[in-house]
C-alpha positions in Angstrom: 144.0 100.6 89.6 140.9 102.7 90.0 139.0 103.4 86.1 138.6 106.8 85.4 136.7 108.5 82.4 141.0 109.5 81.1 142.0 106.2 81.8 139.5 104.5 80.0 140.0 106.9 77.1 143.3 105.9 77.0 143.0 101.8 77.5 140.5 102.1 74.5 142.7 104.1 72.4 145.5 101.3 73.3 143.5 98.9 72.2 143.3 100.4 68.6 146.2 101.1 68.0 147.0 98.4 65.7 144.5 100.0 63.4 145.1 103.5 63.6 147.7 105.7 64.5 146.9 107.1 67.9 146.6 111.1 68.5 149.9 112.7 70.2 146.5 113.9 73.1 143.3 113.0 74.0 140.9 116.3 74.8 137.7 115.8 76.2 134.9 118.2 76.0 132.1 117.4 79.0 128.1 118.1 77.9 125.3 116.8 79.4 123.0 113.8 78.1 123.3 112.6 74.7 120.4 114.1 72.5 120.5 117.2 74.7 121.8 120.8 73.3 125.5 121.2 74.8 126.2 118.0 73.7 125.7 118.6 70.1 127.3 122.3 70.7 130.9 119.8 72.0 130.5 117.6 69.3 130.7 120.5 66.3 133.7 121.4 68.5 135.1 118.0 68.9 135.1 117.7 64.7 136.7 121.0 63.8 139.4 120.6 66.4 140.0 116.9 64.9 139.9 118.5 61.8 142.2 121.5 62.3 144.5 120.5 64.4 146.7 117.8 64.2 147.5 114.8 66.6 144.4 115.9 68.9 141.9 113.5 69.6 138.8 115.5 70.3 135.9 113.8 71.6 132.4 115.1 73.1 131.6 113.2 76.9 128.3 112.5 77.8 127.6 113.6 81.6 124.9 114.5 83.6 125.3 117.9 83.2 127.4 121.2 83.7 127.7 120.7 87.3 129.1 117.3 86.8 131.3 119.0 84.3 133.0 121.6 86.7 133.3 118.0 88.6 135.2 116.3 85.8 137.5 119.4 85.3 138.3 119.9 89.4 139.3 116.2 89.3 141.5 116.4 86.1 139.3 114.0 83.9 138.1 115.8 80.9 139.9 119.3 79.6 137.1 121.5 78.9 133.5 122.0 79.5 130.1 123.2 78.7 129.2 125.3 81.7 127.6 128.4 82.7 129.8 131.9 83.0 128.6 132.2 86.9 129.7 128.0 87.9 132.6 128.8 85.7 133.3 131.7 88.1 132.4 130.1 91.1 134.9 127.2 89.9 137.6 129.2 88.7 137.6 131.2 92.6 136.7 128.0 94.1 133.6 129.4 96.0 129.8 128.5 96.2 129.1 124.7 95.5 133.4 124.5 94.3 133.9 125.3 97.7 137.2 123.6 98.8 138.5 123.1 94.9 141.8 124.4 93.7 141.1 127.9 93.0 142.3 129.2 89.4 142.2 125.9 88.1 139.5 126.5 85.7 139.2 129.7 83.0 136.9 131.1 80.7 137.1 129.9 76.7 134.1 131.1 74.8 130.8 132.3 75.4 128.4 130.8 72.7 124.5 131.5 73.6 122.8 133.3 77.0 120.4 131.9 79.0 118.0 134.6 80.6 116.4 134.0 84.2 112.6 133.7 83.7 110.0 134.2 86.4 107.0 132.6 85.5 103.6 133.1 87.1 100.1 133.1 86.1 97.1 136.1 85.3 95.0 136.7 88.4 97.8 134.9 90.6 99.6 136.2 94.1 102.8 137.1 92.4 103.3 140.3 90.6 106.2 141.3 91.3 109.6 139.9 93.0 108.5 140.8 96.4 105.5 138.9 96.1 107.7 135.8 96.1 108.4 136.1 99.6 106.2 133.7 101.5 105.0 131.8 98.6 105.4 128.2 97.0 108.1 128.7 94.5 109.6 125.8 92.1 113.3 125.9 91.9 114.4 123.5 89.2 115.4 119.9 89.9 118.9 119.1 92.6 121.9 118.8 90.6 120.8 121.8 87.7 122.5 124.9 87.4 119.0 126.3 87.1 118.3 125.5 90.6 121.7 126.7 91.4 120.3 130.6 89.7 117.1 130.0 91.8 118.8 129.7 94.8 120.9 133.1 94.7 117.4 134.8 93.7 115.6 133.5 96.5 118.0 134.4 98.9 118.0 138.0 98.0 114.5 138.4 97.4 113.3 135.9 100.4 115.6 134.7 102.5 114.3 131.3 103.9 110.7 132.7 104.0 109.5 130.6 100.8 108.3 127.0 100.4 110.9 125.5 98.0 109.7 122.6 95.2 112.6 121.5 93.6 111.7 119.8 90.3 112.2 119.5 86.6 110.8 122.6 84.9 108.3 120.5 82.9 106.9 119.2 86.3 106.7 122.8 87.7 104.7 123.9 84.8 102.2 121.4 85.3 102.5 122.3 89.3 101.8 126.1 88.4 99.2 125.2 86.0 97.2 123.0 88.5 97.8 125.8 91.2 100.1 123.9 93.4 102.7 126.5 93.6 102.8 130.9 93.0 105.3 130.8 90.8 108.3 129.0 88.9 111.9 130.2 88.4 114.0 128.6 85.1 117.2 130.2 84.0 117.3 128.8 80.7 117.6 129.1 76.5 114.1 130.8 75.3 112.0 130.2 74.3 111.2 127.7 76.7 109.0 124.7 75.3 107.3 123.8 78.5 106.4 127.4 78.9 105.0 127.5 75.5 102.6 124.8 75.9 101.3 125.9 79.2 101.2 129.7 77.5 98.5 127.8 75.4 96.3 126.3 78.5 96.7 129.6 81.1 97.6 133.4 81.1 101.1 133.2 81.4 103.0 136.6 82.8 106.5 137.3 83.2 107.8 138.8 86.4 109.9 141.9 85.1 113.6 142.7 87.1 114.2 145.9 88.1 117.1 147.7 87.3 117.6 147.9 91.5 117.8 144.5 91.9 120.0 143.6 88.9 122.6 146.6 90.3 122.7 144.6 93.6 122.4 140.9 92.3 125.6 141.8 89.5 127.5 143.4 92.5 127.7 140.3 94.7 127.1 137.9 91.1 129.5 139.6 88.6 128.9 136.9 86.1 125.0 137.9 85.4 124.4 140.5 82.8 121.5 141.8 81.8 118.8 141.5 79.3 115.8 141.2 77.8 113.5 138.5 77.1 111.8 139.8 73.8 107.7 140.6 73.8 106.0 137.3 71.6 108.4 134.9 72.9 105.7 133.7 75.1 102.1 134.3 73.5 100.6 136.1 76.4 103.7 138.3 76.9 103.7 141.3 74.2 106.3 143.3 75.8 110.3 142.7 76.3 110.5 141.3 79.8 113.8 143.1 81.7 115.7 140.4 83.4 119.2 139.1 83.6 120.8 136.1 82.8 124.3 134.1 82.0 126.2 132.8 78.7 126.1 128.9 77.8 129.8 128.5 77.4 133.1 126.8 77.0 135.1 126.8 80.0 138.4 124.8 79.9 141.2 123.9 82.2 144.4 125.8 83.2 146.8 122.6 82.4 146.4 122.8 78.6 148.9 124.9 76.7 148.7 128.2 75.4 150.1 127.1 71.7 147.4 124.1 71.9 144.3 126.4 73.1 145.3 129.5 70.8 145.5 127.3 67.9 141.5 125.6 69.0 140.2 128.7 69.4 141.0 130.1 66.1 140.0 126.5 64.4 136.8 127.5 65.7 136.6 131.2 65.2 137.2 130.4 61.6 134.9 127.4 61.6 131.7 128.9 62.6 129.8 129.1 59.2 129.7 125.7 59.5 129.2 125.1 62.9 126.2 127.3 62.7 124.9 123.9 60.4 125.4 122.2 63.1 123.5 124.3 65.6 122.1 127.9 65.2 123.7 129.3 67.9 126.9 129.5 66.5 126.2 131.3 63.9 125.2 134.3 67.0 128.5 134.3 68.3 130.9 137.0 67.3 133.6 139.0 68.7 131.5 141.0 70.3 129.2 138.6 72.1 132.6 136.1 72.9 133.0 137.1 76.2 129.8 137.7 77.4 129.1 136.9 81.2 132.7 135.8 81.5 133.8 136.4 85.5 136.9 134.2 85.5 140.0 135.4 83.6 140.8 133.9 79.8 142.7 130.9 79.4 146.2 132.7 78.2 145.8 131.1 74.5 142.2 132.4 74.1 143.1 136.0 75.1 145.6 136.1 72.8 143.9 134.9 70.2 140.8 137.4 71.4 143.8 140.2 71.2 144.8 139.4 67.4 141.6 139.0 65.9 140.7 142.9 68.3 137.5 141.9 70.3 135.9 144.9 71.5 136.3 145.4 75.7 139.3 143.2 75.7 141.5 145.0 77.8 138.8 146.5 79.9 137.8 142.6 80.5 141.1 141.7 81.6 141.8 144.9 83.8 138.2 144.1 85.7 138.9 139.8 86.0 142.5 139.8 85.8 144.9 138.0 83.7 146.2 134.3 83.9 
């Protein structure tokens, strides 16, 4: 029989039985690495569904990441996901790297924090603006990230094939931009970014600013990015808001899991996120107005109506531009 990350779930929880009364169903919640921050964003979760809902066995799953997630999901091994709002589109329409995946297999949950598309460069350097990236050595963020993924769609409208690609860990393109080994680096991530801080301290740091042209065009072909702002002294050599775009950290979960069951989660953690927000700051940012930011992919029918009761704003206008499940 082949071992599965389920079916190992489920021989464990076998195994216990004896000593506890088993859960009525397992639901998994894929992250990333231990220590890292989406796994400690599906562990709050884990706890206040175990302690809201009864006979669920919630439990947070170290992976290797969000694209192993989408993965895990296609292949019916965990319920729900950590994932970004453009791979949860991508997934859900089985396009891009889900190419060849069940399409609608895999809808939106809950936006909980964005993630904005920096553009990093240094003072007296050959980039200054997108254009500029054309032709030069760019890092991309290591294979396997969603990161690299966000790179990748920049790339290819700002520079087709004409660029020299480094495709490494953002801490390793700092120190590549810093020595002067590539023009610039790319890093769709939470800010501030720590790397980025530290070599802010060593070199003039700027950020490459997206115009509103190129945003109209990237979130016509990429309706998952939305736009903002990456605010002035995030960075110490950056004093003014940097415009760019960027897409919501979020939970994305699958299709199979009932209505009753995912109404009566999301609620448990609407009405849990005081204390969530002890577990991790960013909960205590998300609100009914920020819920279904970046969202491509249609609701999972117990969210929306859920998302209905409690009278998030845009609602209806969500579901009339992605649809309804």
């Amino acid at each position: 029989m082949k071992l599965t990350l389920k079916s190992t779930l489920f021989a464990a929880a076998a195994l216990l039985a004896p000593i506890a009364a088993q859960a009525d169903d397992f639901f998994s919640i894929g992250s990333c690495p231990v220590g890292c921050t989406a796994y400690t964003w599906s562990a709050g979760i884990a706890d206040v569904i175990n302690k809201n809902i009864a006979g669920v066995e919630a439990t947070a799953e170290e992976t290797k990441g969000y694209v192993a997630n989408i993965k895990l999901l296609q292949d019916e091994e965990i319920e729900a996901s950590m994932a970004t709002t453009l791979s949860s589109y991508e997934a859900y329409a089985a396009t891009g790297p889900y190419e060849g995946g069940e399409p609608g297999k895999i809808l939106s949950w809950m936006a909980i924090a964005p993630v904005g598309m920096h553009v990093i460069a240094l003072e007296g350097g050959p980039v200054n603006t997108l254009a500029d990236l054309k032709g030069k050595r760019v890092g991309m963020g290591q294979p396997g990230g969603v990161s690299m993924l966000d790179a990748n769609v920049l790339m290819e409208m700002v520079a087709g094939d004409d660029f020299e690609a480094f495709r490494v860990r953002l801490g390793d393109m700092v120190d590549m931009l810093s020595d002067g080994n590539i023009d610039a680096a790319l890093w769709n991530g939470s800010f501030p970014l720590p790397p980025v801080i530290k070599l802010s301290a060593q070199r003039d740091v700027k950020l490459i600013p997206i115009s509103d042209e190129f945003y109209a065009d990237l979130s016509a072909k990429y309706p998952p990015y939305f736009r903002l702002a990456i605010p002035g002294g995030t960075y110490e050599d950056v004093a003014a808001d940097t415009p760019t775009y960027g897409l919501a950290n979020g939970l994305v979960i699958s299709a199979d899991v009932s209505e009753d069951r995912v109404y009566a989660m999301t609620k448990a953690i609407f009405e849990s996120l005081d204390d969530l927000a002890g577990v991790h700051p960013a909960f205590g940012r998300v609100t009914k107005e920020t819920v279904l930011n970046g969202f491509g992919a249609p609701l999972h029918p117990g969210a929306l109506k859920y998302y209905r009761e409690i009278g998030v704003p845009g609602i209806e206008e969500f579901v009339a531009r992605v649809g309804e499940k």
